[in-house]
N, C-alpha and C positions, 0 to 999 in steps of 0.2 A: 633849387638851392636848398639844402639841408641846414635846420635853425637849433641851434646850440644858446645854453645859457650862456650868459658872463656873466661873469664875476660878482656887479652888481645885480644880475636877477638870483644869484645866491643866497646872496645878502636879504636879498625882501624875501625871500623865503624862508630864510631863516629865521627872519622876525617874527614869522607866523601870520594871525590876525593882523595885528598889527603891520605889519609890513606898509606898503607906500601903492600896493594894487589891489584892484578887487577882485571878485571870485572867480570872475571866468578868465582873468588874466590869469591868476593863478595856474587855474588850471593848464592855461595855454605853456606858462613857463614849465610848469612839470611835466607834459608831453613832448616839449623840445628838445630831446634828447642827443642832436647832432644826428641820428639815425635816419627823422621823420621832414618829408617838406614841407614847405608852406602848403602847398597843396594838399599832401596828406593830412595836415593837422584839419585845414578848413573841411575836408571830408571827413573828420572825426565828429568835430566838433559845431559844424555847420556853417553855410554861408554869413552869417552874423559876426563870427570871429574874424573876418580877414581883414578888418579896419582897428579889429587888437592888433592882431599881431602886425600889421604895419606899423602904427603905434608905439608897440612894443620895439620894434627894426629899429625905428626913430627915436626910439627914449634911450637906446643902448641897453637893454634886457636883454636881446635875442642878438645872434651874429651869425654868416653865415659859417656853417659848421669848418667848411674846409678852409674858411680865410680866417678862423680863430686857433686853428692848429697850426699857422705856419704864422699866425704875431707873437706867440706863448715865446717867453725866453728859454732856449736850450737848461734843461737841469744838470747841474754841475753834481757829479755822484760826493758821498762822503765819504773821506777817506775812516778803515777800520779804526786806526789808532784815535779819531775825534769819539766813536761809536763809545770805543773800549773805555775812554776815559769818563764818560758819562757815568755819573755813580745815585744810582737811585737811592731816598733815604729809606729808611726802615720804619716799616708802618707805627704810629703809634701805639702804644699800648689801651686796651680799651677798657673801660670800668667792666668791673665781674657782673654788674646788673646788666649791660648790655649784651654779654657772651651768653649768659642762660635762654633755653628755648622756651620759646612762650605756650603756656598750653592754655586750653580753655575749650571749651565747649563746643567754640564755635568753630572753629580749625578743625577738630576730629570731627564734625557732620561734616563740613566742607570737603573735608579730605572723602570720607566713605560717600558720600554721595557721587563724587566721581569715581572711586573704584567700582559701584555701580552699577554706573550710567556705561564702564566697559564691559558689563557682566548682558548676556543679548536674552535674557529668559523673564516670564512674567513673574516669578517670583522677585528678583531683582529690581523692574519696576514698581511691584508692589512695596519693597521695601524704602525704595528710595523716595517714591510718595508719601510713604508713613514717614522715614524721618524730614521730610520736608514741611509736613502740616503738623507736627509736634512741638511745643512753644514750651511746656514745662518742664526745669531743669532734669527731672527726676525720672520724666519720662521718658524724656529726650536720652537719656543714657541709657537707660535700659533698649529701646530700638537700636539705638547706634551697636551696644553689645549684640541685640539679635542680628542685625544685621554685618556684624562681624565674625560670629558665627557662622553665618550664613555662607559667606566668603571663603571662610579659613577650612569648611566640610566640601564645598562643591571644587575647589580650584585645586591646581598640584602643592605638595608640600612644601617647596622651594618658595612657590610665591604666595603661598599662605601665612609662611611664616616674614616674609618680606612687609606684608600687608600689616602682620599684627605689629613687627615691630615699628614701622612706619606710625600705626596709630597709638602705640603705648607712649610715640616722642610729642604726641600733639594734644592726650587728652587728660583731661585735670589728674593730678596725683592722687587725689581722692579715689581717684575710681579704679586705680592699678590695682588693689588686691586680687578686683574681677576678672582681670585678664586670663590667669594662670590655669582657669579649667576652660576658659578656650583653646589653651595651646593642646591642652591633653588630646 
């Protein structure tokens, strides 16, 4: 017999933590996929489970997969005209402090550290080590430039210039004037 949730093993799973089972029921309910049987789960999961998932059988968690497809009530389709009539509202309007991009320090290492981590050369390790162990603001921009440099010389022009504008949207305004003899 193939073991499928219901309805209430959703439910506790969607409660999380929290829910009403413990962890290997857990587990047992998210491998029930209606696909897997009793037997396969206890071969996943070991002879220890098969008195959950009885349990589970009995608590109404688990059903078997083919007799909870033919209890389901037929879904009645909706008609276009209910669809059409449905009228979404219009997002709010949001404060101008929330619309602006946030820039900082920390966002431009984070960002160059993964551009990077896709660059496959030891120079590129080296650098993303260095901006990783660099803690003061003053020096930490200056690596981050070197190693945007470093980026904008070795890669194609197209996503060189991707990369710079990407990091001129995330790093302090302060620091824009230095950009413009990297792009040269």
């Amino acid at each position: 017999m193939r073991l499928a949730k219901t309805n209430k093993a959703r439910d506790v799973l969607d409660a999380g933590k929290a829910g009403a089972v413990d962890l290997r029921d857990r587990r047992i309910l998210i491998l029930a996929d209606g696909k897997r049987t009793r037997d396969e789960l206890i071969a996943m999961l070991g002879d220890a489970s098969a008195a959950s998932i009885d349990r589970l059988v009995s608590g109404g968690y688990l059903a078997s997969a083919d007799d909870w497809g033919r209890t389901l009530p037929p879904v009645a389709p909706v008609p276009r005209s209910a669809v059409a009539a449905i009228q979404v509202p219009a997002p709010a309007p949001t404060p101008a402090a929330t619309t602006t991009k946030r820039r900082s320090l920390a966002a431009a290492k984070m960002y160059l550290i993964d551009m990077l981590q896709l660059q496959r050369s030891p120079t590129a390790v080296e650098l993303r080590l260095a901006i990783q162990s660099t803690s003061e603001p003053s020096a930490l921009l200056d690596r981050l430039l070197e190693a945007l440099a470093y980026l904008v010389s070795t890669s194609q022009p197209s996503y060189g210039e991707r990369v710079l504008a990407r990091f001129a949207e995330v790093v302090p305004e302060e620091a824009l004037p230095r950009l413009p003899a990297l792009a040269a």
